[in-house]
N, C-alpha and C positions, 0 to 999 in steps of 0.2 A: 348190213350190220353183222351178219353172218361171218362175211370176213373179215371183220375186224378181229373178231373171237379168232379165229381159225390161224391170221396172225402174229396175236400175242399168245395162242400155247405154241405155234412154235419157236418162239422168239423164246419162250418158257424153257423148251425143251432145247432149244441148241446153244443157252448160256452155260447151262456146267459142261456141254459138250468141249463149246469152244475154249473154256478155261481147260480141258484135261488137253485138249489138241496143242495150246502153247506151252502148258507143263511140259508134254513130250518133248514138243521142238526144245524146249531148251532145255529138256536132258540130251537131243541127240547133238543140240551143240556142245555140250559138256566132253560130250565121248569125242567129238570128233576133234574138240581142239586139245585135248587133253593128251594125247602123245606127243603134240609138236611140244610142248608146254615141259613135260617129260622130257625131251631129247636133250631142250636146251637147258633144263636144268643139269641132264647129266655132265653139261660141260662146263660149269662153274664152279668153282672153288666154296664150299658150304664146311660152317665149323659151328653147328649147331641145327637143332630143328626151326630153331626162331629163323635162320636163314631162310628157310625154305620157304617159310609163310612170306616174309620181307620178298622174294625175288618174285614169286607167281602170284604176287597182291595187285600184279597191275601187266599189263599188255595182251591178255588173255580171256577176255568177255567174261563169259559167265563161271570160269575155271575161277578168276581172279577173284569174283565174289564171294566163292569159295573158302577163299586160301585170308582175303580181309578180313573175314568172319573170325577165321583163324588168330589172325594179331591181332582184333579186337581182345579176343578172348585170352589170349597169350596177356598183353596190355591191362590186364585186370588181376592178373598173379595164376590164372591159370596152367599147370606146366604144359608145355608143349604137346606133346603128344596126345595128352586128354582134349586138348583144343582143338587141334588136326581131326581128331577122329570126330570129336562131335560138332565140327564145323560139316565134315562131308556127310555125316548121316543124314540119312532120304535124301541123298543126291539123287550119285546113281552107283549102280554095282562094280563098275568099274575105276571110277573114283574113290570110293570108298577101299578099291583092291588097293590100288595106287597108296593113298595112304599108308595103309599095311603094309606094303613095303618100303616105303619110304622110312618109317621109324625102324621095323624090321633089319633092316639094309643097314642104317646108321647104327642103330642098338648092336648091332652082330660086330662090330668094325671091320669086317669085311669089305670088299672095294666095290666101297658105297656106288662109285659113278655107274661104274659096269652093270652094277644092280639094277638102276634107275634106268639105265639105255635098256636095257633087255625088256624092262618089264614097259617100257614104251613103246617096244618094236611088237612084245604080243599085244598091248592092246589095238595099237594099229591093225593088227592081223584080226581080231575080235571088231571091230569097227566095219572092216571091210566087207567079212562073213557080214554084217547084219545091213548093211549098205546094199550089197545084193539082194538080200532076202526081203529088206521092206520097197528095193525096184520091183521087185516078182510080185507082193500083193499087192501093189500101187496100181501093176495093170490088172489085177483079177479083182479089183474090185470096180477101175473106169469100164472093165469089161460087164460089169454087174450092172453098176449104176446105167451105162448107157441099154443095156438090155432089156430090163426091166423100168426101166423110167421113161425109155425113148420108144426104142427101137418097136419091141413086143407090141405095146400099146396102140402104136402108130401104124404096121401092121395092122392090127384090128381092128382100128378104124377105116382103115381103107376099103378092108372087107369088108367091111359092114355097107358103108357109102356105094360103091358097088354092086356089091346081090342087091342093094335096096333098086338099083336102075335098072335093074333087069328088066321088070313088072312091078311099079307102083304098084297094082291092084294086086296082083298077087301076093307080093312081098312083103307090104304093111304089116300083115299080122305077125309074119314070122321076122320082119325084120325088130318090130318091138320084144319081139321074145331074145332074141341074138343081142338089142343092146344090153335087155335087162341083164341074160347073163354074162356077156363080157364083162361089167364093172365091177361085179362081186370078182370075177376072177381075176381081175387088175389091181385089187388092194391084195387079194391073196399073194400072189405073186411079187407083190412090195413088200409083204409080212415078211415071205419067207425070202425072199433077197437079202431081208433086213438085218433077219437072225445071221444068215450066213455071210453077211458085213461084217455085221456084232465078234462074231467067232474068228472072223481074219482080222479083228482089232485086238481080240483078248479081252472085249469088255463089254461084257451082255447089256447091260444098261446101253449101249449108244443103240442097240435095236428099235428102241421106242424112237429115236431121232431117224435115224435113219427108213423106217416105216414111213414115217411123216413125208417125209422129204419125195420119196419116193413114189408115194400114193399121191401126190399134188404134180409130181413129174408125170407119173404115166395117163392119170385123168387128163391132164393138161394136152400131152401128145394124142391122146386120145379123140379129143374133144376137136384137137384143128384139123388132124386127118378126118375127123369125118364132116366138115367143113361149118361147123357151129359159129 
C-alpha cells in the first residue's frame, strides 16, 4: 500500500513539473521558428500591420498562434499594433522584441524590409547562443542524474555486498552499521543534486521533484547492487 502513496505524490509532484517542461518547449519552439518566420516576411510586399498578422497566421506552429490571436483581435475593432503587442505578451522575450519592431520599423517608414531581416538575423544569432548553452546544461545535468541516481549508489552497494564476504561473522555488525549509514547519505546526495538541478533550471520549485526522483533512483540502484 505504501507504494501506492509513494506513487501518487510523485505523480503529484511531476504534474506542474511536466506542464512548466511543455510551457518551455514551446516557447523554445517560438524562438526557434521565429527568425525563419521573420526572414520570409522580410520578403513580401506588407501595406499595413493587419498584413503582417494575415501572412504569419498560418504555416508556422506556434509563431502562427501567435499572430491568429493577433487578427482575432485586429477582427473585433482592435487597432493593430495594440493587438500585435498584446497577442505576444507572455510569449517570449524575443517575440515580444520582434513585435517591437515590426510596428517600430513600419511606424518609422524607414525600410521596413531591411528592418525585419536584421532583426531576424539577431535573433537567430540569440537562438543559437542559447542552443549551446541549454546542450552544455543538458549534459551537466545527465551527468548529475546519472551520478547521483546510478552510478554513486551502485558503487555502494557493491561495497557494501563485498566487505560483507569477507567474514560473515565478523562483518555482520559492521556491515548493518555501513548500510544504515549509506541510505541516510543516498537521499542526502539526491537533496543536494536536486538543489543544484533546481539551480541549472532557474526554478527552485522543480528541487522537491527532482529529490523524489532521484532518491527512488539511487535506493533503487542501490538496492540491486547489493543483490536484494
Amino acid at each position: 500500500m505504501e507504494i501506492v502513496y509513494i506513487i501518487l505524490l510523485v505523480a503529484l509532484i511531476t504534474i506542474p513539473i511536466g506542464r512548466d517542461y511543455l510551457r518551455e518547449q514551446r516557447r523554445a519552439k517560438i524562438n526557434e521558428i521565429l527568425p525563419i518566420a521573420l526572414l520570409e516576411l522580410s520578403t513580401l510586399p506588407i501595406h499595413g500591420l493587419r498584413d503582417v498578422a494575415d501572412q504569419l497566421s498560418h504555416g508556422y506552429g506556434p509563431v502562427s498562434d501567435v499572430f491568429k490571436k493577433a487578427k482575432r483581435l485586429i477582427d473585433r475593432g482592435i487597432p493593430p499594433d495594440r493587438a500585435l503587442r498584446s497577442a505576444a505578451e507572455g510569449t517570449t522575450a524575443l517575440l515580444e522584441h520582434a513585435i517591437q519592431m515590426i510596428i517600430a520599423g513600419y511606424e518609422s517608414g524607414a525600410d521596413w524590409n531591411r528592418i525585419i531581416r536584421k532583426t531576424a538575423e539577431d535573433i537567430e544569432a540569440v537562438v543559437d547562443m542559447d542552443r549551446q548553452r541549454r546542450a552544455g546544461l543538458a549534459l551537466q545535468r545527465y551527468n548529475v542524474l546519472l551520478s547521483a541516481g546510478v552510478f554513486v549508489p551502485a558503487l555502494l552497494g557493491i561495497s557494501a555486498r563485498m566487505a560483507a564476504k569477507v567474514d560473515p561473522t565478523v562483518w555482520n555488525p559492521i556491515s548493518a552499521a555501513i548500510r544504515t549509514s549509506i541510505l541516510p547519505y543516498i537521499v542526502i546526495l539526491a537533496v543536494e543534486s536536486a538543489v543544484f538541478l533546481a539551480l541549472l533550471d532557474g526554478r527552485m520549485k522543480h528541487a522537491l521533484y527532482y529529490a523524489a526522483v532521484l532518491t527512488g533512483m539511487g535506493l533503487t540502484s542501490y538496492a540491486i547492487a547489493m543483490g536484494m
